[in-house]
PyMOL Python script that loads the backbone (N, CA, C, O; Angstrom):
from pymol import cmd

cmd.read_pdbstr("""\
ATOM      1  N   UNK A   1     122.377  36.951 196.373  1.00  0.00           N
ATOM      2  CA  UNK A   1     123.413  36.277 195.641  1.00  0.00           C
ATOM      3  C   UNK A   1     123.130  34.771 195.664  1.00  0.00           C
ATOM      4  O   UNK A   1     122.817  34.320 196.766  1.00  0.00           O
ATOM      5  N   UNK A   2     123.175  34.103 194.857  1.00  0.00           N
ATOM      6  CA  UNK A   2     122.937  32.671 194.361  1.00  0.00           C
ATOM      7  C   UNK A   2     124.109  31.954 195.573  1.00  0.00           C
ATOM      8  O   UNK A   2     125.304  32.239 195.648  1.00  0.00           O
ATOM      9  N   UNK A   3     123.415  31.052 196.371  1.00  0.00           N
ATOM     10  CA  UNK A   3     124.555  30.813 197.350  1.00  0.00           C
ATOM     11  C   UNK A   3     125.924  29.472 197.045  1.00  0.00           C
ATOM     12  O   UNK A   3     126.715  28.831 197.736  1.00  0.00           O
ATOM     13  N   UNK A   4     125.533  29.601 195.495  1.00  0.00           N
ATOM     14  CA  UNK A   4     126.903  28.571 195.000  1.00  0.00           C
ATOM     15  C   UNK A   4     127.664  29.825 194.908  1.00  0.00           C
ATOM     16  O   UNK A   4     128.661  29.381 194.339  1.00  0.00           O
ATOM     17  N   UNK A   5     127.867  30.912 195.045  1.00  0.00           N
ATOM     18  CA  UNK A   5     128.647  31.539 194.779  1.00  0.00           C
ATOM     19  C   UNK A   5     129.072  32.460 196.061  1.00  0.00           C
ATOM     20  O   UNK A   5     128.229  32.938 196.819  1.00  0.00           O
ATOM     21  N   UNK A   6     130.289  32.624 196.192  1.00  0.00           N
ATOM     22  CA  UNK A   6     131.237  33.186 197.395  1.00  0.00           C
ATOM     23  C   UNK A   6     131.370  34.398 197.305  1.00  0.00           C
ATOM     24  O   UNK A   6     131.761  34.616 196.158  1.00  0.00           O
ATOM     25  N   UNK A   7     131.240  35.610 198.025  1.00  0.00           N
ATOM     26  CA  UNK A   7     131.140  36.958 197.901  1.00  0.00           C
ATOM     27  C   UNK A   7     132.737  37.030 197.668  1.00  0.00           C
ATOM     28  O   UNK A   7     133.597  36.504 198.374  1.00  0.00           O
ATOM     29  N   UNK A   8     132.977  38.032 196.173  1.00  0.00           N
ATOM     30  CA  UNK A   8     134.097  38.128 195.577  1.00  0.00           C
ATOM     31  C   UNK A   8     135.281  38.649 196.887  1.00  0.00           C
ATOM     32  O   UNK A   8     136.459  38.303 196.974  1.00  0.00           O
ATOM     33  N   UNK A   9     134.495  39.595 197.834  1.00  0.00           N
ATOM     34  CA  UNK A   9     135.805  40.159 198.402  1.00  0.00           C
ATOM     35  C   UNK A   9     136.534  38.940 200.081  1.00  0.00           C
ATOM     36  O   UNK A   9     137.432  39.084 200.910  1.00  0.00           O
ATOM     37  N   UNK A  10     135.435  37.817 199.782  1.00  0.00           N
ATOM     38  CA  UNK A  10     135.927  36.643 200.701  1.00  0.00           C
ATOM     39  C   UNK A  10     136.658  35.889 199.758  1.00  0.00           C
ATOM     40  O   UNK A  10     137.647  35.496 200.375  1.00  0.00           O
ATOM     41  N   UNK A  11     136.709  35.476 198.602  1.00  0.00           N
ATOM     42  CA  UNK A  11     137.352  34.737 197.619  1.00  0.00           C
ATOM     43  C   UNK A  11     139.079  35.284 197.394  1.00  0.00           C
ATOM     44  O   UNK A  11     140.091  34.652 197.091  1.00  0.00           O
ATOM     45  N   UNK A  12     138.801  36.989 197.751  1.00  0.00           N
ATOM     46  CA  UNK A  12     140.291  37.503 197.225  1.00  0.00           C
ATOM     47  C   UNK A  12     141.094  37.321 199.224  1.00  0.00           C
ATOM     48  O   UNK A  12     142.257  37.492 199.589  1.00  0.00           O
ATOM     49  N   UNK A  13     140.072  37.001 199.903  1.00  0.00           N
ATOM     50  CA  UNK A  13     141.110  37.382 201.066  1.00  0.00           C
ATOM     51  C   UNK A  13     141.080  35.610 201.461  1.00  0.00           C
ATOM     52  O   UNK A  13     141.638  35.416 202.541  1.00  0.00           O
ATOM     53  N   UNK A  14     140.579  34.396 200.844  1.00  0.00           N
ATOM     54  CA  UNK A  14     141.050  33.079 200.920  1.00  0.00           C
ATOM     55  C   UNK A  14     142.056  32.968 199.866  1.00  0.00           C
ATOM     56  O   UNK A  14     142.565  31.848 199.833  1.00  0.00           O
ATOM     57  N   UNK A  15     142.584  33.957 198.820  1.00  0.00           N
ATOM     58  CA  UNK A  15     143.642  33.216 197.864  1.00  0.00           C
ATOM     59  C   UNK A  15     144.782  34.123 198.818  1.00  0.00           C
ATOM     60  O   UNK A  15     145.898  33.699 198.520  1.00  0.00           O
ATOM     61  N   UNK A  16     144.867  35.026 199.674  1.00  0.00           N
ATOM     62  CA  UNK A  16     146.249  35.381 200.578  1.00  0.00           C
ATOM     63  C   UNK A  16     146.413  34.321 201.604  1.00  0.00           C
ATOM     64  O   UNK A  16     147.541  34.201 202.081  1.00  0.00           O
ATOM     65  N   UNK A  17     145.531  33.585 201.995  1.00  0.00           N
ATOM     66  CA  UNK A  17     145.804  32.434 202.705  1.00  0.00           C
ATOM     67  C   UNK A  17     146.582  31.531 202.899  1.00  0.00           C
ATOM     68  O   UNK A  17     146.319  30.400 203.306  1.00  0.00           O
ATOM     69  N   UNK A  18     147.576  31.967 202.623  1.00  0.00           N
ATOM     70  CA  UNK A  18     149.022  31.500 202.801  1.00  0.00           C
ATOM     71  C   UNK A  18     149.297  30.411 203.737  1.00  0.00           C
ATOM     72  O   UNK A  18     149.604  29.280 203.363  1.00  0.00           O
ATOM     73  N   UNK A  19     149.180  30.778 204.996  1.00  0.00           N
ATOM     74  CA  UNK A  19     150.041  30.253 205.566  1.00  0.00           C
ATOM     75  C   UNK A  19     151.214  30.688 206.019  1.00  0.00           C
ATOM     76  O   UNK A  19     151.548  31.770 205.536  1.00  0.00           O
ATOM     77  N   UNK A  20     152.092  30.123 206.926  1.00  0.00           N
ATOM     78  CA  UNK A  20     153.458  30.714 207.292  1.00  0.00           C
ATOM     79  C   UNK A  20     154.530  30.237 206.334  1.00  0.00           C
ATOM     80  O   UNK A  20     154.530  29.980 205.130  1.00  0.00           O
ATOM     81  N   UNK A  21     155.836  30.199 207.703  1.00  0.00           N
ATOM     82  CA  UNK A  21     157.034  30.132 206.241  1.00  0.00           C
ATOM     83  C   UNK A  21     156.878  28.628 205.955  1.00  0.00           C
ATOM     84  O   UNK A  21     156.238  27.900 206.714  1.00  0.00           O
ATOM     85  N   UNK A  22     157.353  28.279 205.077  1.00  0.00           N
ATOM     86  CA  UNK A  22     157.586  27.114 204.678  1.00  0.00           C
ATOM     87  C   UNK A  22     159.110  25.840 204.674  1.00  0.00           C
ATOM     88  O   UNK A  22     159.922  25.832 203.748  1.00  0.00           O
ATOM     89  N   UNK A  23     159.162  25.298 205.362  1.00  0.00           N
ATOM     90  CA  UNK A  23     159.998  24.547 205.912  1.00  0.00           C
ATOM     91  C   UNK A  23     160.040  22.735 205.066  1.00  0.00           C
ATOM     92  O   UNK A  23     159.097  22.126 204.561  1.00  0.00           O
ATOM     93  N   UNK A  24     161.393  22.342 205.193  1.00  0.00           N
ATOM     94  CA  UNK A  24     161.288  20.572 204.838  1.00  0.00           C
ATOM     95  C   UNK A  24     161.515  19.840 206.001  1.00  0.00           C
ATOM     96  O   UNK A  24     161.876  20.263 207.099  1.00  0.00           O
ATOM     97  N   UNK A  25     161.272  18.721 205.660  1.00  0.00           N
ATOM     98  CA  UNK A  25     161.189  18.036 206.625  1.00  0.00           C
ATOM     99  C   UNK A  25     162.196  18.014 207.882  1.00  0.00           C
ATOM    100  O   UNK A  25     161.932  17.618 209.017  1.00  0.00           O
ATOM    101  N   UNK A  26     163.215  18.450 207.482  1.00  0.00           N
ATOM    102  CA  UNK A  26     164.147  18.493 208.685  1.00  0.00           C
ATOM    103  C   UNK A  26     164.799  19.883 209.153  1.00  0.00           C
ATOM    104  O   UNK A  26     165.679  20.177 209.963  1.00  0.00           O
ATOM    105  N   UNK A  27     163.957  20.620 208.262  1.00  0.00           N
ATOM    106  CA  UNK A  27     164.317  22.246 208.830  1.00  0.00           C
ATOM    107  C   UNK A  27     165.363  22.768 208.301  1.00  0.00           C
ATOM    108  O   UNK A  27     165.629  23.931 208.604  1.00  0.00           O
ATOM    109  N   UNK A  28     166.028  22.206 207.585  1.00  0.00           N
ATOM    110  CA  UNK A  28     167.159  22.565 207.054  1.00  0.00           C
ATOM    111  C   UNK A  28     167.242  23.666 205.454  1.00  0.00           C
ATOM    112  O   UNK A  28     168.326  24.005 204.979  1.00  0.00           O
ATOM    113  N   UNK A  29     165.864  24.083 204.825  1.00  0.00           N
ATOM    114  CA  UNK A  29     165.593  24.935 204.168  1.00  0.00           C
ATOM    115  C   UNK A  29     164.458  25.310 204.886  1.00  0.00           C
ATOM    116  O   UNK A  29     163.641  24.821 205.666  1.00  0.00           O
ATOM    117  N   UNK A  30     164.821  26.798 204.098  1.00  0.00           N
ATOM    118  CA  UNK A  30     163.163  27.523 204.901  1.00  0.00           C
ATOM    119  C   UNK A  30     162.891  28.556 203.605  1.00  0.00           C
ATOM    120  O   UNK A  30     163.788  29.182 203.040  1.00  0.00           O
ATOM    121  N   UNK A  31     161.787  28.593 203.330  1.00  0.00           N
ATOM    122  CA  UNK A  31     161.252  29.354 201.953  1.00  0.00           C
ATOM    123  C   UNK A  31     160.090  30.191 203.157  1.00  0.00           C
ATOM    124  O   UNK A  31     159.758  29.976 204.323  1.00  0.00           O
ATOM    125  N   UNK A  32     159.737  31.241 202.080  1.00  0.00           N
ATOM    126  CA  UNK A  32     158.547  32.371 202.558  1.00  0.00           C
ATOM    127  C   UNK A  32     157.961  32.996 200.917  1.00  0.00           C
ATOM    128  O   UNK A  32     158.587  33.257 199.891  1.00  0.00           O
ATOM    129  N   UNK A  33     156.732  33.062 201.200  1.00  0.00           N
ATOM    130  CA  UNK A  33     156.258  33.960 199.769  1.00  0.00           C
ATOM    131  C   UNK A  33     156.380  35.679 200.660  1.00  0.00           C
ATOM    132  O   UNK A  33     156.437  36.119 201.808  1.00  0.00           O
ATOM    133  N   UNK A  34     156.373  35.998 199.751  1.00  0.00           N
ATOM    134  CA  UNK A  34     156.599  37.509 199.357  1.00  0.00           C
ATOM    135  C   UNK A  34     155.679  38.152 198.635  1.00  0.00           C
ATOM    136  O   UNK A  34     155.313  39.306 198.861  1.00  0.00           O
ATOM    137  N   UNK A  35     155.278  37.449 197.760  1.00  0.00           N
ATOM    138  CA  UNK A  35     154.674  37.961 196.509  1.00  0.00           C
ATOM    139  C   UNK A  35     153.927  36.902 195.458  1.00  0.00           C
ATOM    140  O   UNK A  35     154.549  36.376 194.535  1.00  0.00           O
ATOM    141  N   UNK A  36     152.605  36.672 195.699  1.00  0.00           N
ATOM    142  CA  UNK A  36     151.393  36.090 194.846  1.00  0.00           C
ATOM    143  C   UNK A  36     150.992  36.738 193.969  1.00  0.00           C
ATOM    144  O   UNK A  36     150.956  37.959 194.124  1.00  0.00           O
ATOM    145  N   UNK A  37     150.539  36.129 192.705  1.00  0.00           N
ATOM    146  CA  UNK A  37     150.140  36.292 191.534  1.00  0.00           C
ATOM    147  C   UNK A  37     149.353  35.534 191.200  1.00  0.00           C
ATOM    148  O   UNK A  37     149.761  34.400 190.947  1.00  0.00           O
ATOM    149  N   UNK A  38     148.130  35.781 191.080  1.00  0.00           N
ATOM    150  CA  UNK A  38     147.300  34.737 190.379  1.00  0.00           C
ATOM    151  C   UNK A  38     145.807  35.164 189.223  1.00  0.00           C
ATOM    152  O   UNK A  38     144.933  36.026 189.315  1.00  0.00           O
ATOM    153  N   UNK A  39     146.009  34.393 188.484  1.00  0.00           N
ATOM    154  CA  UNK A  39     145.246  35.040 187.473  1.00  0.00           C
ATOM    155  C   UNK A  39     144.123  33.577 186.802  1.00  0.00           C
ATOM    156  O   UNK A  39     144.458  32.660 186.053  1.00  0.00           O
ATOM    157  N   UNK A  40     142.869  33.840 187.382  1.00  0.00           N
ATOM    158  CA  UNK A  40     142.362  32.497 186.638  1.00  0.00           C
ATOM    159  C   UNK A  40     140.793  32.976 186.186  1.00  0.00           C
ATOM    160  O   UNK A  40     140.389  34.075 186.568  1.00  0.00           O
ATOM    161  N   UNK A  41     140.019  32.192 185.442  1.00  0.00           N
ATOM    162  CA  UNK A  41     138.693  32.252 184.867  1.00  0.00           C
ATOM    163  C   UNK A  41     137.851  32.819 186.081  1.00  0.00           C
ATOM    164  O   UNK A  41     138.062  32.146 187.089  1.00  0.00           O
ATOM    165  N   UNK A  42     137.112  33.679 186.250  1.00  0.00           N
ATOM    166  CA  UNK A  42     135.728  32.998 187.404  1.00  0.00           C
ATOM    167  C   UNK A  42     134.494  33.850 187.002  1.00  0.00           C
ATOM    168  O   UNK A  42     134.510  35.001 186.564  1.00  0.00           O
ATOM    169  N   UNK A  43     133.581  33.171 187.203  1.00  0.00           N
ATOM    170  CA  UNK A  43     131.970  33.306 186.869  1.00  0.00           C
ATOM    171  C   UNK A  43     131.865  34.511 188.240  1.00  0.00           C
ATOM    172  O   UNK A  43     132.334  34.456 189.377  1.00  0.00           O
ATOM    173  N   UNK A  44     131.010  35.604 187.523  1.00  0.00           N
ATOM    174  CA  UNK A  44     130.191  36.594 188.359  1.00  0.00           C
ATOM    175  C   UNK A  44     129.237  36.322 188.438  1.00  0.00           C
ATOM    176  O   UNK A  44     128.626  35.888 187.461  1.00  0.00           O
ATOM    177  N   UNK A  45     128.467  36.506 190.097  1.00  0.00           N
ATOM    178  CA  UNK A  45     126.620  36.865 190.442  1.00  0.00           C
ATOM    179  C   UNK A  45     127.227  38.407 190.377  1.00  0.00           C
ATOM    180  O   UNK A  45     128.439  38.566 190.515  1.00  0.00           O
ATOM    181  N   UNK A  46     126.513  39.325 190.202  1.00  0.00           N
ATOM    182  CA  UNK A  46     126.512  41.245 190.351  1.00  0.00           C
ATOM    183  C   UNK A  46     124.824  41.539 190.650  1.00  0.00           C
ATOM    184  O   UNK A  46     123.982  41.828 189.800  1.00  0.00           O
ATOM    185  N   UNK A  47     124.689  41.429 191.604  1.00  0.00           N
ATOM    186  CA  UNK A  47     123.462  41.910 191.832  1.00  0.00           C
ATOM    187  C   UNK A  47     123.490  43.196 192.927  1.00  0.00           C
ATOM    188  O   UNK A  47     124.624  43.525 193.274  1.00  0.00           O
ATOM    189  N   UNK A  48     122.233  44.051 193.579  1.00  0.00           N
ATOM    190  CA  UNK A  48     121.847  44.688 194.445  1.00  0.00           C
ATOM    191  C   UNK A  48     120.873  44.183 195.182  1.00  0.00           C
ATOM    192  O   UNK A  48     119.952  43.514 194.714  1.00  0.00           O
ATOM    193  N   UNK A  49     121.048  44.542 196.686  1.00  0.00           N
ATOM    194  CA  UNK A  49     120.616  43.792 197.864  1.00  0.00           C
ATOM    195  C   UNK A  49     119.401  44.139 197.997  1.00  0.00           C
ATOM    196  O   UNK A  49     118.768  44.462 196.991  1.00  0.00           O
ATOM    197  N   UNK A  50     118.831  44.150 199.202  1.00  0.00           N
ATOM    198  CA  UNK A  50     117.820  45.295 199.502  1.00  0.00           C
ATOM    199  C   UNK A  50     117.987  46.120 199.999  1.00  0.00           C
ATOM    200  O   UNK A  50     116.868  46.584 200.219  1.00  0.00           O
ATOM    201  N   UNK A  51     119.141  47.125 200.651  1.00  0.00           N
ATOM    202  CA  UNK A  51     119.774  47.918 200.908  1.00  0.00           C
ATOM    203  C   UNK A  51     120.033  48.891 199.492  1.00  0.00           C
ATOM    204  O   UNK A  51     120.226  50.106 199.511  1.00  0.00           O
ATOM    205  N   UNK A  52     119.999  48.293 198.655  1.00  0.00           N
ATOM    206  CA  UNK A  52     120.602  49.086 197.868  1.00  0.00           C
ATOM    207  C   UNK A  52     122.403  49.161 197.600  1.00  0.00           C
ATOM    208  O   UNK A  52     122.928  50.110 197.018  1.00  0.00           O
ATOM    209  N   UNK A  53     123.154  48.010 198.130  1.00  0.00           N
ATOM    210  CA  UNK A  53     124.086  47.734 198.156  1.00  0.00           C
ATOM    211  C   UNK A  53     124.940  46.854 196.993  1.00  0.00           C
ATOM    212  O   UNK A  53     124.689  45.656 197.128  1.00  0.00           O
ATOM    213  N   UNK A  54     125.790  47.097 195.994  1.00  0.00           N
ATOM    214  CA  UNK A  54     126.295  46.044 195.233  1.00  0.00           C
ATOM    215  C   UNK A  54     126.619  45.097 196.092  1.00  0.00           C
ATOM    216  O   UNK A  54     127.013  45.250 197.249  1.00  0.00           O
ATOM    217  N   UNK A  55     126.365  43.650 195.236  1.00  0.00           N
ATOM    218  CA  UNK A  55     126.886  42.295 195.781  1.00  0.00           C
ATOM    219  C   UNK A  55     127.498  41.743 194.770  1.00  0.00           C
ATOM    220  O   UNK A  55     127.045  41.502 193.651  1.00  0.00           O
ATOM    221  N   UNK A  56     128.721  41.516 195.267  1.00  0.00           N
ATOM    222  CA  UNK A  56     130.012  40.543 193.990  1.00  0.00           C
ATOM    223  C   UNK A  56     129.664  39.186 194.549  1.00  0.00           C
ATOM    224  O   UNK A  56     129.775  38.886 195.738  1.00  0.00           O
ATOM    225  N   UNK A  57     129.261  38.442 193.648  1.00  0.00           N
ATOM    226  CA  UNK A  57     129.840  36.873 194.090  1.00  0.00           C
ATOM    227  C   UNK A  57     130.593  36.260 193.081  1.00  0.00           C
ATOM    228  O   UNK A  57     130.684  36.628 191.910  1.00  0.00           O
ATOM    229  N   UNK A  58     131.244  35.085 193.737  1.00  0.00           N
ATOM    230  CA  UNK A  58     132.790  34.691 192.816  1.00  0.00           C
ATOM    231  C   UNK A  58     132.542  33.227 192.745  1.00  0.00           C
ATOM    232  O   UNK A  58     132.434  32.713 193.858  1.00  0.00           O
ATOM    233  N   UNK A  59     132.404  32.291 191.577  1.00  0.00           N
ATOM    234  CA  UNK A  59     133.094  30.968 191.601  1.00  0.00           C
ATOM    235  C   UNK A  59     133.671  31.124 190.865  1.00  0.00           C
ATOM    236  O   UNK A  59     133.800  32.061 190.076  1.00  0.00           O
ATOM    237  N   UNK A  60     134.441  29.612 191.077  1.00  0.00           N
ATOM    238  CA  UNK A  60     135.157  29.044 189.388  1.00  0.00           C
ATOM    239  C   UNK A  60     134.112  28.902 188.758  1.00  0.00           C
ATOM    240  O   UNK A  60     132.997  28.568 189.158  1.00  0.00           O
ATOM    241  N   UNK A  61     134.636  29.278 187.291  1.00  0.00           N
ATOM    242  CA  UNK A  61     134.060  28.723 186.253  1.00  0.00           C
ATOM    243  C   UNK A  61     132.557  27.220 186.379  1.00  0.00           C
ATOM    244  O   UNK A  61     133.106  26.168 186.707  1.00  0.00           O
ATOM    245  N   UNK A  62     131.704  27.118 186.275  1.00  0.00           N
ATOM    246  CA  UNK A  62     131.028  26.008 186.594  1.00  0.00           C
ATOM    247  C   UNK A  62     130.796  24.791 185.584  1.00  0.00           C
ATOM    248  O   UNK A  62     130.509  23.634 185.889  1.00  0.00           O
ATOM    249  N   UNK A  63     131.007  25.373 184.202  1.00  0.00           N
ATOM    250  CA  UNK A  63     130.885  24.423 183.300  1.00  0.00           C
ATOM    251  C   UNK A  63     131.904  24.593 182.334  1.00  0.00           C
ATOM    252  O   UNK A  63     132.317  25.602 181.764  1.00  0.00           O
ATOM    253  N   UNK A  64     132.191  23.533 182.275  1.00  0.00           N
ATOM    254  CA  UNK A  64     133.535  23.026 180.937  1.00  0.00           C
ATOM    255  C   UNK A  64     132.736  22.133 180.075  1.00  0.00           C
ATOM    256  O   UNK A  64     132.694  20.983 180.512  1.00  0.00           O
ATOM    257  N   UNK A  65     132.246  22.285 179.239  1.00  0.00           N
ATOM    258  CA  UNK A  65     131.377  21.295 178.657  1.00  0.00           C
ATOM    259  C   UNK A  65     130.418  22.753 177.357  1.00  0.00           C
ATOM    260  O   UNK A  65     129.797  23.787 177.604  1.00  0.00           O
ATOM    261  N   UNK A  66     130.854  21.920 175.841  1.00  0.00           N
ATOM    262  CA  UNK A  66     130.695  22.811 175.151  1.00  0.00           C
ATOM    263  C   UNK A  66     129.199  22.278 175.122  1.00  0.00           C
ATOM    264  O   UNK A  66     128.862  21.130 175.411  1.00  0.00           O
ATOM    265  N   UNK A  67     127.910  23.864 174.510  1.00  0.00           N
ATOM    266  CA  UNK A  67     126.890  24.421 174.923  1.00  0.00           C
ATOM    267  C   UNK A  67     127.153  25.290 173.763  1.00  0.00           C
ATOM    268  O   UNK A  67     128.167  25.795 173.281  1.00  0.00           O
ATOM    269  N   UNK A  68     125.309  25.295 173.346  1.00  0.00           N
ATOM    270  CA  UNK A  68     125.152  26.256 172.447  1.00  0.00           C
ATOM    271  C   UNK A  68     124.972  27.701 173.351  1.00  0.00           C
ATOM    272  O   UNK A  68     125.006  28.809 172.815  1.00  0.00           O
ATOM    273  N   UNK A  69     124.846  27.566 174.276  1.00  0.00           N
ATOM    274  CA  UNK A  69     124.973  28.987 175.240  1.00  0.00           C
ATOM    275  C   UNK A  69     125.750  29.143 176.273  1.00  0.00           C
ATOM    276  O   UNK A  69     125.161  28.326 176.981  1.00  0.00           O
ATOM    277  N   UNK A  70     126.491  29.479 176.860  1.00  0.00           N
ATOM    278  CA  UNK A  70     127.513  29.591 177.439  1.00  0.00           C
ATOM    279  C   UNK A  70     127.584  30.551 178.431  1.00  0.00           C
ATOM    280  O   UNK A  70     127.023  31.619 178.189  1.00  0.00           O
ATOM    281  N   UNK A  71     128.276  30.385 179.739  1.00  0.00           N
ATOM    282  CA  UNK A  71     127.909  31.387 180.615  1.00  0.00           C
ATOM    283  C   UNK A  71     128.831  32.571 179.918  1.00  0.00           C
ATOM    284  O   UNK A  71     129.659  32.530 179.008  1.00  0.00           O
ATOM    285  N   UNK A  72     128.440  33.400 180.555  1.00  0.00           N
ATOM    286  CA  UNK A  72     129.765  34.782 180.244  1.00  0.00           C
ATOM    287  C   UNK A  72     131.061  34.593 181.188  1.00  0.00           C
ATOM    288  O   UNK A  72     130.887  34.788 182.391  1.00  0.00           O
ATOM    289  N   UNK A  73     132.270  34.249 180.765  1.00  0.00           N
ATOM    290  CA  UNK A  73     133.355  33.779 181.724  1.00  0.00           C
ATOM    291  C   UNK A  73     134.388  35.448 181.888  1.00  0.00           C
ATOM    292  O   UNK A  73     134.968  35.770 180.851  1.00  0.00           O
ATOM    293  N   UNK A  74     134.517  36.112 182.746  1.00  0.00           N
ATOM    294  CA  UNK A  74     135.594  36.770 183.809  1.00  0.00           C
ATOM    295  C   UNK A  74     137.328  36.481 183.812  1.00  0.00           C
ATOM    296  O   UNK A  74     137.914  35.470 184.202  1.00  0.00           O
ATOM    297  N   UNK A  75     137.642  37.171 183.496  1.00  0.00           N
ATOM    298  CA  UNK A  75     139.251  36.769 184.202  1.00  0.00           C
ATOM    299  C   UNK A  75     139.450  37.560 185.058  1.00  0.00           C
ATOM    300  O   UNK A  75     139.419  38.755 184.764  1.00  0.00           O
ATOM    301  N   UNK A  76     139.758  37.082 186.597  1.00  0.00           N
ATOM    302  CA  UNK A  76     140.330  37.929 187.669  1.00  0.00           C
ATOM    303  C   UNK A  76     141.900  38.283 187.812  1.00  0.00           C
ATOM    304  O   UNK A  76     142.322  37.328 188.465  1.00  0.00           O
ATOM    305  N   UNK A  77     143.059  39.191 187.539  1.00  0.00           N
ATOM    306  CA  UNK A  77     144.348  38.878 188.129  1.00  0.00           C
ATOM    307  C   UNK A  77     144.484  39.832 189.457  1.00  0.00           C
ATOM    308  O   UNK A  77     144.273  41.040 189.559  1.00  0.00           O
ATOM    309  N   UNK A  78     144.830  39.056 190.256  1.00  0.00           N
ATOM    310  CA  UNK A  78     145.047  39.394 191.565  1.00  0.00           C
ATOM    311  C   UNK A  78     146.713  39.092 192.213  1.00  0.00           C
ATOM    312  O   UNK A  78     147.350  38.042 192.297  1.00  0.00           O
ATOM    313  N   UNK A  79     147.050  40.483 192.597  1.00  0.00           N
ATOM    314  CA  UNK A  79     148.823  40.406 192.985  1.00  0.00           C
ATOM    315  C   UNK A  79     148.561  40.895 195.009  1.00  0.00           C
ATOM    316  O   UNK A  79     148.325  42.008 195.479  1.00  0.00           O
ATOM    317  N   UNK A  80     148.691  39.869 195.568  1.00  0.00           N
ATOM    318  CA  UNK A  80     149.396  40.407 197.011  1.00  0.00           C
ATOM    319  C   UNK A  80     150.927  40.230 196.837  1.00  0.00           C
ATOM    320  O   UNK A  80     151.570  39.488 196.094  1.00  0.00           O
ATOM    321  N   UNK A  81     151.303  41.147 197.757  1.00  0.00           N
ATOM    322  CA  UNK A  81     152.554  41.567 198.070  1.00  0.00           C
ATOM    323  C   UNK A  81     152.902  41.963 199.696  1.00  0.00           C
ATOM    324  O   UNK A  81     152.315  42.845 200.324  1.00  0.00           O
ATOM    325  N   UNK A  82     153.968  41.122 200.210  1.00  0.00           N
ATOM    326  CA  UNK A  82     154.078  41.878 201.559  1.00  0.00           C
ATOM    327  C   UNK A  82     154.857  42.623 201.542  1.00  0.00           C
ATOM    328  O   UNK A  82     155.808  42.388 200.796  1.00  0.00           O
ATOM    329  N   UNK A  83     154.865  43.807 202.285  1.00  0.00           N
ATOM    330  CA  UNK A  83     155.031  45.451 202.580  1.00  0.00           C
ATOM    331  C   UNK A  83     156.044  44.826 203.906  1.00  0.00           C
ATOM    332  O   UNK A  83     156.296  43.755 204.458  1.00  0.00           O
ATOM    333  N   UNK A  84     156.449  46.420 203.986  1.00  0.00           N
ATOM    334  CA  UNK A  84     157.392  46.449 205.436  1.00  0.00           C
ATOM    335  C   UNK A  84     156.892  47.273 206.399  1.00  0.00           C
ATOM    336  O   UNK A  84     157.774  47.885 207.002  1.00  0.00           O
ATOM    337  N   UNK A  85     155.577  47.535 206.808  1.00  0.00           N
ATOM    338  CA  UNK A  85     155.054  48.238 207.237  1.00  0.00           C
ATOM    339  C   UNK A  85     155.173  47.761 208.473  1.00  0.00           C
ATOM    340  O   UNK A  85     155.377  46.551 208.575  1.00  0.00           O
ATOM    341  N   UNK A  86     155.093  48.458 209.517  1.00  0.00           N
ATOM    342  CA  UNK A  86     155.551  47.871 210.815  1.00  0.00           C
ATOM    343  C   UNK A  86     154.205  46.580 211.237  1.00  0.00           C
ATOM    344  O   UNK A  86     154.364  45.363 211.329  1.00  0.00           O
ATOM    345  N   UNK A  87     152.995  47.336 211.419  1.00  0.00           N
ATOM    346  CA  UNK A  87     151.936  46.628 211.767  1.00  0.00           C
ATOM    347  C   UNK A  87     151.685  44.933 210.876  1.00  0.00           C
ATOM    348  O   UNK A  87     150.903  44.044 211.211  1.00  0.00           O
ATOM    349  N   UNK A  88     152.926  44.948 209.355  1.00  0.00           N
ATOM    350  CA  UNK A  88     152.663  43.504 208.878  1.00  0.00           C
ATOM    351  C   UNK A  88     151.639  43.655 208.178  1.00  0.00           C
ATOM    352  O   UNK A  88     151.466  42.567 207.629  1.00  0.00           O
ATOM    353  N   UNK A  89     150.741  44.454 207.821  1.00  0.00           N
ATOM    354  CA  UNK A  89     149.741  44.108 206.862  1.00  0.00           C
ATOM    355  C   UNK A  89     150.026  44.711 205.573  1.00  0.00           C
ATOM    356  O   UNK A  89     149.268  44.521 204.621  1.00  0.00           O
TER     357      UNK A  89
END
""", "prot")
cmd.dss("prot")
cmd.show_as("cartoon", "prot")
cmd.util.cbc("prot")
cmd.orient("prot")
């Protein structure tokens, strides 16, 4: 995989990267996500290893800049949701 590019299934588990609850400055509101949605452009590597293994890799988009050739651009939408499952995941 071209190493500008991030193996797709590390890219989907840095956009749950949340963080905890969310608080203001004096504590006096407190917010929490529940539920992410995100849906944006991103460029694929799809190759096989030497294993014989598929490899996803993920950036953004790399060029904004019109070109008589153009990469092939992806849309990913990706929904986490937290569950009530005892264990939290």
């Amino acid at each position: 995989m071209d190493k500008a590019f991030l193996p797709l299934h590390e890219a989907l588990r840095q956009f749950t990267a949340i963080g905890n609850d969310l608080y203001n400055g004096d504590r006096t509101i407190h917010s929490y996500i529940t539920r992410l949605e995100i849906t944006t452009p991103v460029e694929l590597d799809v190759q096989w290893d030497a294993n014989g293994k598929l490899v996803i890799g993920s950036v953004p988009p790399l060029y904004d800049v019109a070109t008589t050739i153009r990469p092939s651009l992806h849309k990913i939408n990706f929904t986490a949701e937290l569950n009530d499952w005892a264990d939290g995941d």
